[in-house]
DRENBA-397607 format. One record per atom (N, C-alpha, C): residue in one letter; atom name; x, y, z. Coordinates in steps of 0.2 Angstrom, whole numbers, plus 5000, padded with zeros to 4 digits. Example, Ala and Ser with C-alpha at 12.3 -4.5 7.8 and 13.67 -1.06 7.14 Angstrom:
<recs>
> A N 5066 4972 5039
> A CA 5062 4978 5039
> A C 5066 4984 5039
> S N 5064 4989 5035
> S CA 5068 4995 5036
> S C 5064 5000 5039
</recs>
This chain:
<recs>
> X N 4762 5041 5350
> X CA 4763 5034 5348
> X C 4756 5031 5349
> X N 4753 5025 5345
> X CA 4748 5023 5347
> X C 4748 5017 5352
> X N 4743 5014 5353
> X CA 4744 5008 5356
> X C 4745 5002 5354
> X N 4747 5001 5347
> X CA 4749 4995 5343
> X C 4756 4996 5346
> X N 4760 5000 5345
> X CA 4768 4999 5347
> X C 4769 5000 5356
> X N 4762 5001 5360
> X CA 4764 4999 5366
> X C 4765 4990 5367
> X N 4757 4989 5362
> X CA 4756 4979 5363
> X C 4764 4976 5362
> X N 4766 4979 5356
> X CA 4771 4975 5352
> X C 4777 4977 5355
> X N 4779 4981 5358
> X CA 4785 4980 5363
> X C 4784 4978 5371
> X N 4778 4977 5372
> X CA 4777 4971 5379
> X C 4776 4965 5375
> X N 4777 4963 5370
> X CA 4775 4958 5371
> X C 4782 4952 5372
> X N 4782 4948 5374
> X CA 4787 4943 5377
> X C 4792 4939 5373
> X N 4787 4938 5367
> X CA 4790 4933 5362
> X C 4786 4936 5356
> X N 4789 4938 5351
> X CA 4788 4938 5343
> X C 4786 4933 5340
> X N 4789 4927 5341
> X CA 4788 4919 5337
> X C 4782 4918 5336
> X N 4776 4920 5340
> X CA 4769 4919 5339
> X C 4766 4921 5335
> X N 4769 4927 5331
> X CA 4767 4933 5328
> X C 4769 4931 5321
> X N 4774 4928 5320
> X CA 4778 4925 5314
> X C 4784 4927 5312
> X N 4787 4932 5319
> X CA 4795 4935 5319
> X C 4798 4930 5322
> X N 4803 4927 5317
> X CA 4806 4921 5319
> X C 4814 4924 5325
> X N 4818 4921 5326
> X CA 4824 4924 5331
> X C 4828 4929 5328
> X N 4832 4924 5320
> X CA 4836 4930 5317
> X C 4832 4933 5311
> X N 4825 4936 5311
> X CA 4822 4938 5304
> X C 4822 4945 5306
> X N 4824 4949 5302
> X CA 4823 4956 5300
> X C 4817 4960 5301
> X N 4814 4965 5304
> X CA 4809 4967 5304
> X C 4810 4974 5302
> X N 4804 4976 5298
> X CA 4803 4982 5295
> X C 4799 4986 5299
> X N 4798 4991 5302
> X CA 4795 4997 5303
> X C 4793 5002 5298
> X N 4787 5005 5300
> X CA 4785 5010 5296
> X C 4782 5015 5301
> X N 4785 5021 5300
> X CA 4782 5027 5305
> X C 4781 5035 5301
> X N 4775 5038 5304
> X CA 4776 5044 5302
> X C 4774 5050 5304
> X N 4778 5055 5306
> X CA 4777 5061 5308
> X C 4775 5066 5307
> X N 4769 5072 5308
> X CA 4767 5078 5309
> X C 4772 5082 5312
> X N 4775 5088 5309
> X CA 4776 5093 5313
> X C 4772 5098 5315
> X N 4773 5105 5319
> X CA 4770 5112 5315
> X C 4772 5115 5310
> X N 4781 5114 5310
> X CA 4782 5116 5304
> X C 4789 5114 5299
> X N 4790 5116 5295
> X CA 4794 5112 5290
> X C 4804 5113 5293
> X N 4804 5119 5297
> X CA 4809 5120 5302
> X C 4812 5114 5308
> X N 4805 5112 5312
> X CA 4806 5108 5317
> X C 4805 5100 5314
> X N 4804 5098 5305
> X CA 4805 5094 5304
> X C 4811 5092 5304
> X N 4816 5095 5302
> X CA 4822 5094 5302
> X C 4826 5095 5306
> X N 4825 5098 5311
> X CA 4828 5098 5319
> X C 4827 5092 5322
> X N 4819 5088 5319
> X CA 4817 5081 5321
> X C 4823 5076 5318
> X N 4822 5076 5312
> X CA 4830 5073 5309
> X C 4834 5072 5311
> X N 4836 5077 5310
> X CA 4842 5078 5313
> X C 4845 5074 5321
> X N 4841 5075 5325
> X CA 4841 5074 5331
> X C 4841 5067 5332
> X N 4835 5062 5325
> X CA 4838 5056 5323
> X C 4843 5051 5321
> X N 4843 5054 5318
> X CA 4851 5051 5313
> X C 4856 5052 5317
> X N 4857 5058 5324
> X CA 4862 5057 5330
> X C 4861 5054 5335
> X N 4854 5049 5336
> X CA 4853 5045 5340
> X C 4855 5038 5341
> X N 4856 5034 5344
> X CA 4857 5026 5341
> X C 4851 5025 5338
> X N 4846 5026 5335
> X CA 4843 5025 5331
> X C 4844 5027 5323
> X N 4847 5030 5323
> X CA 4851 5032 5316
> X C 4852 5025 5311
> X N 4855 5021 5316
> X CA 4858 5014 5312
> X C 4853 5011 5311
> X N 4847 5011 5313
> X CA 4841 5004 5309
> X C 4839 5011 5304
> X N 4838 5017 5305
> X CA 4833 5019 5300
> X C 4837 5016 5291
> X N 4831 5016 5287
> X CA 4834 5012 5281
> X C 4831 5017 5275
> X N 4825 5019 5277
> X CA 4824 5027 5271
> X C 4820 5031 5276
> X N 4822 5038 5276
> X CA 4819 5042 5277
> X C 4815 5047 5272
> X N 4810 5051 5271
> X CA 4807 5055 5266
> X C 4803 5061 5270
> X N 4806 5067 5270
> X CA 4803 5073 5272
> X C 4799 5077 5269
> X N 4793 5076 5268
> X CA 4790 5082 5262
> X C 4784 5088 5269
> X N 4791 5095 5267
> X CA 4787 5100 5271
> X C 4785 5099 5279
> X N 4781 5096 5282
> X CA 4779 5098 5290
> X C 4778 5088 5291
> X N 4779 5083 5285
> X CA 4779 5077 5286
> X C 4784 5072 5285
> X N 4785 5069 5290
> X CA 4791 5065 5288
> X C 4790 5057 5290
> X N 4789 5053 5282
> X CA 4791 5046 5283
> X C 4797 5040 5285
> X N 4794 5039 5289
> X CA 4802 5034 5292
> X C 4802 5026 5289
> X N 4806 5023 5286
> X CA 4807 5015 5287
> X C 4813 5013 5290
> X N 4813 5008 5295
> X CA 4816 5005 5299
> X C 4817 4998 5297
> X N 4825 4997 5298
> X CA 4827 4990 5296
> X C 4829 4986 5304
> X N 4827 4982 5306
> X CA 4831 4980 5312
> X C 4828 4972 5314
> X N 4833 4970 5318
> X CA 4834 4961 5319
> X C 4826 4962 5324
> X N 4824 4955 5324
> X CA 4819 4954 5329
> X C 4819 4955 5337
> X N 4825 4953 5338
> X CA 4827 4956 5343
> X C 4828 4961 5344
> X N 4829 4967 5341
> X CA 4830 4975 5343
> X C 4825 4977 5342
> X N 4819 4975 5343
> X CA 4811 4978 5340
> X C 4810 4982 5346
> X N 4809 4978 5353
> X CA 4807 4982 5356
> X C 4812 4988 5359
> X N 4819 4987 5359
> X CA 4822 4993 5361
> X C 4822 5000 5352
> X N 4822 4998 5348
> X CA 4820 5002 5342
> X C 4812 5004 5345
> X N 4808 5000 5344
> X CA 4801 5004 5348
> X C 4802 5013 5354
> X N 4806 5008 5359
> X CA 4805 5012 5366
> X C 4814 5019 5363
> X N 4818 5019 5359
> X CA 4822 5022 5356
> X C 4817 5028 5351
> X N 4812 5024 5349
> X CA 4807 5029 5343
> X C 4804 5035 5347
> X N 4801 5032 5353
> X CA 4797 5034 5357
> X C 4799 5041 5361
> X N 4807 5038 5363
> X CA 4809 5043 5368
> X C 4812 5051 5361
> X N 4814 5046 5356
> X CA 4819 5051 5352
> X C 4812 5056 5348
> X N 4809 5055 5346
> X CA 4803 5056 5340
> X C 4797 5055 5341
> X N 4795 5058 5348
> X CA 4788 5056 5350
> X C 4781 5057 5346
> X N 4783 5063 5342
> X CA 4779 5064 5339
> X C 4776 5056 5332
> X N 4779 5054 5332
> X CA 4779 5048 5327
> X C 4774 5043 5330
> X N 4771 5039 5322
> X CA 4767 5035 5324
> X C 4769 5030 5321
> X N 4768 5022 5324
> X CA 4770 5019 5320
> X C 4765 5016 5315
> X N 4765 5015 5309
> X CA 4759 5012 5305
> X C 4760 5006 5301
> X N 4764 5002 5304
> X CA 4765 4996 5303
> X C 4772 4993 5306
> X N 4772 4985 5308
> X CA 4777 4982 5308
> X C 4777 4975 5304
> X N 4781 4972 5300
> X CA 4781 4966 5299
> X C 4786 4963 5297
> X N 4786 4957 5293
> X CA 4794 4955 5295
> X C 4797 4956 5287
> X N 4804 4957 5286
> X CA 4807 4961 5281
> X C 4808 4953 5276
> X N 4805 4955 5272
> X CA 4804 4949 5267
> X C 4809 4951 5259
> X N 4814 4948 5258
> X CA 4819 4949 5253
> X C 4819 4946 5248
> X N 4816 4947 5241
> X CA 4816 4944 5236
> X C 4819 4940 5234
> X N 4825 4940 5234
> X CA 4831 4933 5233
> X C 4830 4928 5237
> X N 4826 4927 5243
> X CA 4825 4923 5246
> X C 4817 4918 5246
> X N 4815 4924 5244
> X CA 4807 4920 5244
> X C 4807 4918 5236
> X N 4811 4918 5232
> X CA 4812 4913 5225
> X C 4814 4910 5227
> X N 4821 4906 5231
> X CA 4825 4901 5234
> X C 4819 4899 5235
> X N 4818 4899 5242
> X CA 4810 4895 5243
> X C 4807 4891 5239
> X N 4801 4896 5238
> X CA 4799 4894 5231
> X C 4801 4886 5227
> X N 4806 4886 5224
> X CA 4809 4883 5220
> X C 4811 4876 5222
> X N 4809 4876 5230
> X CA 4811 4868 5235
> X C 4802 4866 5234
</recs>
């Protein structure tokens, strides 16, 4: 894990960040194996974890495995510290807030 997902699950409050209370945040992580064997032992081992329910796509190609994460603002930092213990291997390469097209037209149109 790098030290971006250490800042952002110490941090106290989101709202500064512009994770509002009930807004959706996306994750993006991704894994190295040694081999294409122990990537899907990784999987697997996710999808049994309580972290199985925020993952939202997975993409395996060979010894690499892409994760995106769906989850409330609230379960950031337990999804973080969940990633960490389940999938240490994984980095995460981005966090931000889960922006839904039917709603940023609504917007828009006030």
């Amino acid at each position: 894990m790098d030290m971006s997902l250490a800042w952002v699950a110490s941090r106290k409050t989101l709202h500064d960040e512009g994770f509002g209370a009930c807004q959706r945040v996306r994750i993006l992580a991704l894994a190295h194996f040694a081999d294409s064997e122990a990537s899907r032992e990784r999987i697997r081992a996710l999808f049994h974890s309580p972290l199985g329910i925020y993952v939202s796509q997975a993409q395996r190609e060979g010894c690499e495995l892409r994760l995106e994460f769906d989850t409330a603002s609230e379960d950031l930092a337990f999804t973080l510290r969940t990633l960490k213990r389940v999938l240490p291997e994984a980095r995460v390469e981005g966090i931000a807030p889960r922006v839904f097209a039917h709603r940023a037209c609504v917007r828009g149109a006030s």
